[in-house]
C-alpha positions in Angstrom: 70.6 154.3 -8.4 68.7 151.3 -7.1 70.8 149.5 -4.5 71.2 144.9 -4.7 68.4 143.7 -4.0 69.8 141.3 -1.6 71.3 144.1 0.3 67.6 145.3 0.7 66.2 142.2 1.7 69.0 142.4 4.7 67.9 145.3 5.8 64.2 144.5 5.7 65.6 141.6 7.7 66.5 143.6 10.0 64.0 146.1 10.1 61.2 143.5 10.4 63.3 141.5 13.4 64.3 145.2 15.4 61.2 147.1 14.6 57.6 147.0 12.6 59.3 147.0 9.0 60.0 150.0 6.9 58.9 151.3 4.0 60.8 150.7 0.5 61.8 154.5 1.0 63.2 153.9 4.6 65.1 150.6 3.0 66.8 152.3 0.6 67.9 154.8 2.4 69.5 152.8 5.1 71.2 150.4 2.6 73.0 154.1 1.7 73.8 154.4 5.0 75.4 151.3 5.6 74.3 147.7 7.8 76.7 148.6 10.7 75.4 152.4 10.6 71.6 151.2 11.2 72.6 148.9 14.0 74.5 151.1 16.2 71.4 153.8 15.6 68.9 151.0 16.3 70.8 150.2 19.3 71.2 153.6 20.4 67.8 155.1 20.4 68.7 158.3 22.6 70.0 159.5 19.5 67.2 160.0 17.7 63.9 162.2 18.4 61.2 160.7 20.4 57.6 160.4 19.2 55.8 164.2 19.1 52.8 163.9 20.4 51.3 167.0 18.9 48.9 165.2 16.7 47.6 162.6 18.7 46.5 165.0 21.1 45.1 167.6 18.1 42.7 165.2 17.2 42.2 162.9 19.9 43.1 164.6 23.5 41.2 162.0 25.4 44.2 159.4 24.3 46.8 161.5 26.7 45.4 160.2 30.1 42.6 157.4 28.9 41.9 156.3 32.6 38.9 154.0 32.7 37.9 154.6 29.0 40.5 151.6 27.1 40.1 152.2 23.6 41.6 155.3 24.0 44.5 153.9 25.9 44.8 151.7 22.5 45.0 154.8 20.5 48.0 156.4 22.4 49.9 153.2 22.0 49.0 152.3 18.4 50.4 155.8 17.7 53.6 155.6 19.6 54.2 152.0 17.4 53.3 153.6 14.4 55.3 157.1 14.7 58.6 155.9 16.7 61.5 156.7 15.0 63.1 154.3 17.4 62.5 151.5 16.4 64.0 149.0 18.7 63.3 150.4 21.5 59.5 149.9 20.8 60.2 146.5 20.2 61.1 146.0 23.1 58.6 147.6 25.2 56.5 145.3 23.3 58.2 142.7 23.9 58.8 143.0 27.8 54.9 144.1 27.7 54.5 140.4 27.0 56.7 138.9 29.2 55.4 141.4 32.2 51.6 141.1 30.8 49.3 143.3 32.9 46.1 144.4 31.7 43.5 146.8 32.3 40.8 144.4 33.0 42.1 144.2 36.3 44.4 147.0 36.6 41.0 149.5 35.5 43.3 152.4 35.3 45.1 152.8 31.2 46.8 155.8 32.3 49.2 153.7 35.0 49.1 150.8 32.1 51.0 153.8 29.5 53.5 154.6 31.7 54.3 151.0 32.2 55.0 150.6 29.0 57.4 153.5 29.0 59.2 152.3 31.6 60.0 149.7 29.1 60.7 151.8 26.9 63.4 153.9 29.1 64.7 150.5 30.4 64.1 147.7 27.5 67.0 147.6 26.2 69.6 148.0 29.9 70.3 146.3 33.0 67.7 143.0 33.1 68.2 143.0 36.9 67.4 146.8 37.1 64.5 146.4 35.2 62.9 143.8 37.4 63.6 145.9 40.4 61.8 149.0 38.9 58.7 146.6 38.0 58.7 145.1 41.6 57.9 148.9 42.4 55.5 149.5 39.8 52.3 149.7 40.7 50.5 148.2 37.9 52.3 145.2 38.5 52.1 145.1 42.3 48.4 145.3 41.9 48.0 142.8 38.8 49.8 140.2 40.9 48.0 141.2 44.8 51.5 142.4 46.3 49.4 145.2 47.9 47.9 142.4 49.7 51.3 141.0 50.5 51.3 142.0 54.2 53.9 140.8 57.0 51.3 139.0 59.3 49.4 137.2 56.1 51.6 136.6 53.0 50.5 136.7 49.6 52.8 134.4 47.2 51.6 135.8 43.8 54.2 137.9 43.1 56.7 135.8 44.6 56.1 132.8 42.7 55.4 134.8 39.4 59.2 136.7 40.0 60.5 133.7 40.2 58.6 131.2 37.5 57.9 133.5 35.0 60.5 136.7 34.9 63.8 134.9 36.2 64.2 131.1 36.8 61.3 129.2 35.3 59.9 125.9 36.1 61.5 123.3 38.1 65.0 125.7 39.5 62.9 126.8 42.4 61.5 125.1 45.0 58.4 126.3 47.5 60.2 127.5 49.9 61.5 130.4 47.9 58.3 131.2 47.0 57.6 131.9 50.5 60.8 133.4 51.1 60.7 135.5 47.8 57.0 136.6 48.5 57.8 137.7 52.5 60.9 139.9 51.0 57.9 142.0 49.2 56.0 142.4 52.3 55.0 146.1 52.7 55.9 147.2 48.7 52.6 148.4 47.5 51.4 151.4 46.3 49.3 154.4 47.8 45.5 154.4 47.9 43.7 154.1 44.6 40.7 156.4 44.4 39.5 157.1 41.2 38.4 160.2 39.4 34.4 159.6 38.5 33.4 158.7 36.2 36.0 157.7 33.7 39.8 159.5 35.1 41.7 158.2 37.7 44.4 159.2 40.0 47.8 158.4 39.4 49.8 155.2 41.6 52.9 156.0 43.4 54.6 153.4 44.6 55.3 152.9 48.5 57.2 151.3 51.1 56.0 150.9 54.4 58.3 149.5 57.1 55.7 148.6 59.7 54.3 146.1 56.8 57.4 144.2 55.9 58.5 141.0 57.1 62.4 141.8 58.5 63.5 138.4 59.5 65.8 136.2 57.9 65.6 135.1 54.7 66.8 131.5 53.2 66.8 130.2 49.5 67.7 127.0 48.4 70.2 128.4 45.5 72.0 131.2 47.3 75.1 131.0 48.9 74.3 132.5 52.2 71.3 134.2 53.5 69.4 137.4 54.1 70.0 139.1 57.0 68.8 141.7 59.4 72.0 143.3 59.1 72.9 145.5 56.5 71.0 148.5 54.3 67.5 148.2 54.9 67.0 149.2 51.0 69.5 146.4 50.7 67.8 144.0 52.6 64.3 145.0 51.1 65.6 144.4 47.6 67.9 141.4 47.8 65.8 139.2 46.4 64.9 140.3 43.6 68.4 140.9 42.8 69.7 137.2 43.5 66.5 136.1 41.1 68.3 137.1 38.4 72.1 136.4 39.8 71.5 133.0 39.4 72.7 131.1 36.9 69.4 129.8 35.1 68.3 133.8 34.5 70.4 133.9 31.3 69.2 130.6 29.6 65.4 131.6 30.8 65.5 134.8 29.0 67.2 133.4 26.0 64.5 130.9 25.4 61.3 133.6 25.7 63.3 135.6 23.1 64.0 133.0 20.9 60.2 132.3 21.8 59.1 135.3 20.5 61.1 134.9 17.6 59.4 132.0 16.5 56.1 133.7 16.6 57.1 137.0 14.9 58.3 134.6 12.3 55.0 132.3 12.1 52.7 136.0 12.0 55.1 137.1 8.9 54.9 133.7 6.7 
């Protein structure tokens, strides 16, 4: 029996604003299962399979690790949108892909771009703060924004000012100061040699730490109560600044207004 009509423009509603749409098929078959059902499973994602790769790799095996060849770096993702059945939480590793845009004409290496994307994936949908942590350490990130040239002796402010203008704060609820005092936290985070495989793999990025690198003094911004210290955890101390980024107070309102954001353009590419 063919369910209300309105009841299955709800859930195309939905579909369209939590994922990429479904089919009439798909519709109707989650109208049976009820509104509140299909939320909690969108929301939940663990609970259903995650994309097989059997078939992408049957016909087109260069697509598992693409390295310096991009349009099969394009054909692993298209198939992971395309196959999910989880929804949501592809939406959102599109969605943070955005926000945290890297891109393989700098990064040259579509492998380390992949598993960036399912970091996002694992962690779109969790803790924002832990999620900005893990991409300080990722190494497509450190390299798209020169922290591996963030060094104790000569500091590099990209990623500092970037962390703070366009993944946390936004413009005008930072001052230059914490740039600098952002971007000398991340002294020393980089990532281990790249060397690639010739002519067209590469090697994978591990992320690393080193100590010798890393500017240990003390640490003031203008919007935290108190200051970094020399005291403490050393993990602690290496990290805290990225954590009070998104402690503060204008974190919340920043993030609501680049999802509304990309609201308004879902909505524009669907009219």
């Amino acid at each position: 029996m063919p369910h209300n009509k309105d009841d299955i423009a709800s859930m195309a509603h939905l579909m369209r604003r939590a994922g990429f749409g479904a089919s009439r098929d798909e519709l109707e078959a989650r109208v049976a299962k009820g509104y509140e059902a299909t939320v909690e499973e969108l929301l939940n994602p663990e609970a259903q399979p995650p994309v097989d790769p059997y078939i992408l790799l049957r016909h087109q095996p260069a697509a598992l690790l693409p390295g310096g060849v991009p349009p099969m770096g394009n054909v692993n993702y298209m198939y992971y949108l395309v196959t999910t059945q989880r929804p949501l939480e592809e939406k959102m590793a599109l969605f943070w892909h955005h926000v945290f845009a890297t891109g393989n004409s700098k990064v040259d290496n579509y492998d380390q771009l992949l598993e960036q994307i399912d970091l996002f994936r694992q962690q779109g949908l969790g803790n924002y703060r832990e999620l900005l942590l893990t991409l300080a350490k990722n190494p497509s990130m450190i390299f798209w924004l020169d922290n591996n040239e963030n060094h104790g002796t000569e500091v590099n402010e990209n990623w500092g000012r970037e962390l703070l203008e366009l993944f946390s704060l936004g413009a005008g609820n930072y001052t230059e100061v914490d740039v600098r005092e952002a971007s000398r936290a991340f002294t020393g985070w980089t990532f281990a040699t790249k060397i690639p495989r010739l002519p067209y793999g590469r090697f994978p990025w591990k992320f690393e730490y080193r100590p010798e690198d890393h500017d240990d003094g003390e640490k003031t911004f203008s919007r935290s109560q108190g200051q970094f210290q020399r005291r403490g955890h050393r993990r602690h101390r290496r990290e805290a600044a990225c954590l009070r980024a998104v402690h503060l107070s204008a974190s919340l309102q920043f993030l609501r207004r680049r999802r509304a954001a990309g609201a308004r353009l879902e909505h524009r590419a669907a009219a």
